[in-house]
matplotlib code that plots the C-alpha trace (Angstrom):
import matplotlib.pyplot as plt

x = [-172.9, -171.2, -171.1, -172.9, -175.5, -177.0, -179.9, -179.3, -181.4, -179.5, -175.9, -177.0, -177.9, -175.0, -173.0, -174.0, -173.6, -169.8, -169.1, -169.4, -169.5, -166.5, -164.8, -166.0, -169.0, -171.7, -175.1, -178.2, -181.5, -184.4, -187.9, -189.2, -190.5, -188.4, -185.9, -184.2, -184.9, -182.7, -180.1, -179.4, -178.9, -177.1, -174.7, -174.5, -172.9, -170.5, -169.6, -168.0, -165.8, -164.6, -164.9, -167.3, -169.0, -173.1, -175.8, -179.3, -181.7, -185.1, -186.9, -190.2, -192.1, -194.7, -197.3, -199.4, -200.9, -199.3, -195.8, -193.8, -195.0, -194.2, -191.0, -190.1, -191.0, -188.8, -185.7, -186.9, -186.6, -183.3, -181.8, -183.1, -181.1, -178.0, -178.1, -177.2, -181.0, -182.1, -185.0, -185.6, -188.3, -188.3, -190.7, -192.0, -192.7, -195.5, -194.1, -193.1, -195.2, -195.1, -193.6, -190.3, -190.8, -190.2, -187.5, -185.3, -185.8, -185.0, -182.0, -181.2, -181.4, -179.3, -176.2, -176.4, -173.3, -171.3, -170.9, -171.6, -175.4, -176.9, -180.1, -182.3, -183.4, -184.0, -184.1, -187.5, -187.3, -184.6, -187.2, -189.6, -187.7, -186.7, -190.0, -191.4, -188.8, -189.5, -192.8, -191.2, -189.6, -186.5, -183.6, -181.1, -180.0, -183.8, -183.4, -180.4, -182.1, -180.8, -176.9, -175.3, -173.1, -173.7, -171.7, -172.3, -175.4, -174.9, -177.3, -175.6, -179.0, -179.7, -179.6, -181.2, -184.7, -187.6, -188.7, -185.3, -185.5, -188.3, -187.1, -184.0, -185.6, -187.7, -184.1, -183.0, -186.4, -187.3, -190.7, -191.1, -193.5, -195.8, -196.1, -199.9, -198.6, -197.2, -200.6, -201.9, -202.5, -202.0, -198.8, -197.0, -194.3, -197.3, -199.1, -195.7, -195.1, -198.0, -197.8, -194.5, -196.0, -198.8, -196.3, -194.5, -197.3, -198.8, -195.5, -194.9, -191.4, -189.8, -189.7, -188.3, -185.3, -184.8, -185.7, -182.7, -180.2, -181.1, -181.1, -177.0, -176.5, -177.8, -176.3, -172.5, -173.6, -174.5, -172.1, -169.7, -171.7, -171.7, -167.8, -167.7, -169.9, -168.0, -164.7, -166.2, -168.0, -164.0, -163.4, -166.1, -166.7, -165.8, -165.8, -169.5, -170.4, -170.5, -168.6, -171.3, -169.4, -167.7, -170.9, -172.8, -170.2, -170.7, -172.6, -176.4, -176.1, -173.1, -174.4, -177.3, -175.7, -173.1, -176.4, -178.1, -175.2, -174.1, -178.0, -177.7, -174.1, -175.5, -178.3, -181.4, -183.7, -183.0, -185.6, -185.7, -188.1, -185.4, -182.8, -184.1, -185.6, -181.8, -180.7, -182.5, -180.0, -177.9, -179.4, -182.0, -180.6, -182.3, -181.6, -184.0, -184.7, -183.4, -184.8, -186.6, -185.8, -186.5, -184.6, -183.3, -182.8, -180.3, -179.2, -177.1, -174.4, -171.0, -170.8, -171.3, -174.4, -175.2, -177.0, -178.6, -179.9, -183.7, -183.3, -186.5]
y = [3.9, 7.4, 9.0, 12.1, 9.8, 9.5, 11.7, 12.8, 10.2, 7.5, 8.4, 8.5, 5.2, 4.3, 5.9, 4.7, 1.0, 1.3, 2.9, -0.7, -3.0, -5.3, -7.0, -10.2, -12.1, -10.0, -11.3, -8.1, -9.7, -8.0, -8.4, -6.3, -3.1, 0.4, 0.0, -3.5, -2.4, 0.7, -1.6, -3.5, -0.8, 0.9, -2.1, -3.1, 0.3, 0.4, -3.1, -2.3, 0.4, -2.0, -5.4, -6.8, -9.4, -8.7, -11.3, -10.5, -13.4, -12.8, -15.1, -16.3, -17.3, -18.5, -16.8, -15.1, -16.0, -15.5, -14.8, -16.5, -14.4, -11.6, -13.2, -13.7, -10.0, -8.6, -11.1, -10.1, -6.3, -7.0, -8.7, -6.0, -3.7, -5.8, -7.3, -11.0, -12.5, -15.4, -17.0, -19.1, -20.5, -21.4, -22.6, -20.8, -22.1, -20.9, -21.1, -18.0, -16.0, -15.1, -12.2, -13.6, -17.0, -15.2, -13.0, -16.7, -18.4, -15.4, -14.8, -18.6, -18.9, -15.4, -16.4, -19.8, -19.8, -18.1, -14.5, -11.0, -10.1, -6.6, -6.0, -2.7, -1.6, 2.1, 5.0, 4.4, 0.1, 1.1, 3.4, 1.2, -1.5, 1.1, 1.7, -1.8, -2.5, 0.1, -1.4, -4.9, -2.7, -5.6, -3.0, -1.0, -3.6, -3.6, -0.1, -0.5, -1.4, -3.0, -3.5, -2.2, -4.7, -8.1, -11.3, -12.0, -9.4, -5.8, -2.7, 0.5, 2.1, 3.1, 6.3, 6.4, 7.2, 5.4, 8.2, 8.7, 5.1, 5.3, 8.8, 6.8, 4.3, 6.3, 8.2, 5.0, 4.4, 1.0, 0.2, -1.6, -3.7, -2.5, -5.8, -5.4, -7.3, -4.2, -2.5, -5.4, -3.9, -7.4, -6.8, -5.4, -3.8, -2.1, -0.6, 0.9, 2.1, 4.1, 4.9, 6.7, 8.6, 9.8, 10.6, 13.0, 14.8, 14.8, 16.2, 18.4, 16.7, 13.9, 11.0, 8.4, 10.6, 10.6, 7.1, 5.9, 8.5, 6.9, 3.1, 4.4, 6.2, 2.9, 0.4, 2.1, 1.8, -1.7, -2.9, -2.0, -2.5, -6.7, -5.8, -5.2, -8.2, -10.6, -10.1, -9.9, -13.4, -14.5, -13.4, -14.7, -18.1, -21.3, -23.9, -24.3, -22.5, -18.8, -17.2, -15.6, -13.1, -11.8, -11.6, -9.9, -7.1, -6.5, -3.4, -3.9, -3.4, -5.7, -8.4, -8.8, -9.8, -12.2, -13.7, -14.1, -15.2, -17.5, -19.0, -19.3, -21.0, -23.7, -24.0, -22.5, -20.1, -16.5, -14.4, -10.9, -12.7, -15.7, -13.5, -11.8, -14.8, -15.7, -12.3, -12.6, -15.7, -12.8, -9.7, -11.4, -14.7, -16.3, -19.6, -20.1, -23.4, -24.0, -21.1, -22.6, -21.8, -23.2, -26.3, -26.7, -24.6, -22.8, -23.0, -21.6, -23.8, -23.6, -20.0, -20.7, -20.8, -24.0, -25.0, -28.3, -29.7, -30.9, -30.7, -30.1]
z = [-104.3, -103.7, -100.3, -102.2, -103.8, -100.3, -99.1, -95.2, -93.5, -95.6, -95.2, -91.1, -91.2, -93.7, -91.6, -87.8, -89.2, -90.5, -87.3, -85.9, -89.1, -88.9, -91.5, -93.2, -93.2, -91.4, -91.5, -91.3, -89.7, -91.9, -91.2, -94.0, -91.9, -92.5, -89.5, -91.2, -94.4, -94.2, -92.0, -95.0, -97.0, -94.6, -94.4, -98.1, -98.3, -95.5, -96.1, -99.9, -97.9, -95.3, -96.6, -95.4, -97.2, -96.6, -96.6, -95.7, -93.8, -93.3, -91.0, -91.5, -88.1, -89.5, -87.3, -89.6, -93.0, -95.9, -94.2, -96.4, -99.5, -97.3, -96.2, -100.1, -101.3, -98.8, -100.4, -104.1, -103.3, -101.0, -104.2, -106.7, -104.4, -105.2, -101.8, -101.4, -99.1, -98.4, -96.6, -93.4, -91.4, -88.3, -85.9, -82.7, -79.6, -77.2, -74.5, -72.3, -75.1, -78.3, -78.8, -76.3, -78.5, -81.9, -80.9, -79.2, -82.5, -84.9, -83.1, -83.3, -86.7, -87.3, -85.3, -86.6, -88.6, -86.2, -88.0, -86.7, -86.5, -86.7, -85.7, -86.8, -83.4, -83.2, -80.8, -80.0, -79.9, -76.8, -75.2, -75.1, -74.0, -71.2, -70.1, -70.4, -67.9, -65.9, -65.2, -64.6, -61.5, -62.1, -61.4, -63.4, -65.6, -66.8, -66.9, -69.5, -71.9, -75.2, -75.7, -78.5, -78.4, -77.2, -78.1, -82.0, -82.2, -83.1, -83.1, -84.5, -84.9, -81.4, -81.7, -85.0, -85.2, -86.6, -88.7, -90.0, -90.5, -92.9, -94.5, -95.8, -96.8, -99.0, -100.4, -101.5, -103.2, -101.5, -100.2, -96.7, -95.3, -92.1, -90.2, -88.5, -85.8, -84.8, -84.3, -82.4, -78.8, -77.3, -77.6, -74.6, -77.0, -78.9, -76.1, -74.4, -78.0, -78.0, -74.3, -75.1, -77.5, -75.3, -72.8, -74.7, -76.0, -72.2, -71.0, -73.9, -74.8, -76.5, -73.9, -76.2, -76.4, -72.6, -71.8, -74.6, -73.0, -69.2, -70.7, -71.7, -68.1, -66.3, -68.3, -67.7, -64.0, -64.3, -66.0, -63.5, -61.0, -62.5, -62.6, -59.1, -58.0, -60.0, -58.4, -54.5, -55.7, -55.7, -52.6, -50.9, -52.6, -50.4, -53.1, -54.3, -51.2, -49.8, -46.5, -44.6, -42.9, -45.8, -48.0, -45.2, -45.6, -49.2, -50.0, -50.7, -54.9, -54.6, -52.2, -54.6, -57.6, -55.7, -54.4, -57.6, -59.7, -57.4, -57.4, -61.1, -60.6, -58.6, -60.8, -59.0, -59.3, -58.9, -59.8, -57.6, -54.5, -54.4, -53.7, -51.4, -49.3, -49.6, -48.0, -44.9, -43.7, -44.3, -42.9, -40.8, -39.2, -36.2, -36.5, -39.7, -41.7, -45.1, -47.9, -50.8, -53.9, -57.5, -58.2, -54.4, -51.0, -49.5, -46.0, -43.4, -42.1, -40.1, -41.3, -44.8, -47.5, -49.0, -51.8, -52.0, -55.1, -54.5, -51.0, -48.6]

ax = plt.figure().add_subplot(projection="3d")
ax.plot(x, y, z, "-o")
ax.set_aspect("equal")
plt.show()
């Protein structure tokens, strides 16, 4: 297909995905809606200018009835657009919720064979994922939102919107598929959706647009902030243990993550509270008991936190 063959919402998206497409096998996740939709498309054309061999996959969950008729529509029109689909199912666990249950196993069955996968989440997918953490009140690497890069996934349509989305899709004449699960206000993802929108008409501009540009601010802060945090864990490790002292002198945003990644490192819990309770043998010592965490406790000892495993 021609660069000039493309209608303006097409070549955007055409263009945003071979400004990260690699070379070789790529594998596009599409879920039938506009966003994946125009993804593939997107990459079936940047891929024959980079060599990139694409190959559409389009789970089916099987939560809904029917979904596999869906699920093989969406790989007949793929295929009629000379895009190489296939089908898989996969099943979905309940636990931890549905919505964080279907989005593990897709992504499973994506990065199965080891190849680069992109995903078509927009503009307005990061905002809400921005606010949605905002209400967690988890911190700034909540606040980050989606990575445009991360391991073998890719998403070059963050700053692509979803009604640019569905324009392309209609300039390269292929019909999508409105999932209803996406009107289905059980759904956390669906309510902040519509929240957003009420927010900018409330506030008389476009919030999505200013929750995706603070998820990039916050995640180059995190990111280094993890950067920083990572090397001071060095300096103050003592084997499978931490120096006191030296961790008590590590700025706030700094001591927290040491805490927390060494928590996970030992293999306990370290949710937001944890690390905290942890903290106050910090910041707060009077002689205190062991802190009990999930999967153990930590306590003080000859100037040193210690993690023991099951320990009372």
């Amino acid at each position: 297909m021609a660069r000039r063959e493309l209608g303006p919402n097409a070549l955007r998206v055409a263009q945003a995905v071979a400004s990260v497409l690699p070379g070789g096998p790529v594998v596009v996740g599409v879920s039938g809606g506009a966003d994946s939709m125009a993804l593939a498309l997107g990459a079936a054309w940047a891929g024959s200018r980079c060599g990139a061999s694409v190959r559409a996959v389009v789970v089916d969950h099987g939560l809904q009835p029917g979904s596999a008729e869906v699920a093989a529509r969406v790989v007949a029109r793929l295929e009629e657009a000379g895009i190489v689909a296939e089908m898989r199912t996969t099943h979905v666990s309940d636990i931890g919720g549905v919505e964080a249950a279907a989005r593990a196993a897709r992504l499973t069955v994506l990065s199965e064979a080891g190849h680069p996968v992109l995903l078509g989440h927009t503009l307005d997918d990061q905002a809400e994922t921005v606010l949605l953490g905002l209400l967690r009140g988890s911190g700034i690497r909540s606040l980050a939102g989606m990575a445009r890069r991360r391991g073998l996934f890719l998403r070059p349509l963050l700053e692509v919107r979803r009604s640019e989305t569905e324009a392309a899709c209609r300039e390269w004449g292929i019909e999508w598929w409105e999932d209803p699960m996406n009107r289905d206000r059980r759904f956390a993802r669906v309510r902040a959706r519509s929240a957003v929108a009420l927010l900018s008409e409330e506030l008389g501009r476009d919030v999505a647009v200013a929750l995706a540009r603070s998820a990039e601010l916050a995640r180059v802060d995190a990111d280094h902030l993890d950067e920083v945090a990572d090397q001071a864990r060095t300096v103050v490790a003592r084997g499978q243990a931490l120096d006191v002292a030296a961790t008590a002198l590590l700025p706030e945003a700094v001591r927290g993550r040491v805490l927390r990644d060494w928590l996970r490192t030992v293999g306990a819990g370290a949710e937001r509270a944890h690390v905290a309770q942890v903290e106050r043998l910090l910041s707060a010592w009077r002689g205190q008991g062991p802190v009990q965490v999930p999967g153990g406790s930590v306590r003080r000892e000859a100037g040193r936190l210690v993690f023991g495993e099951g320990e009372s």
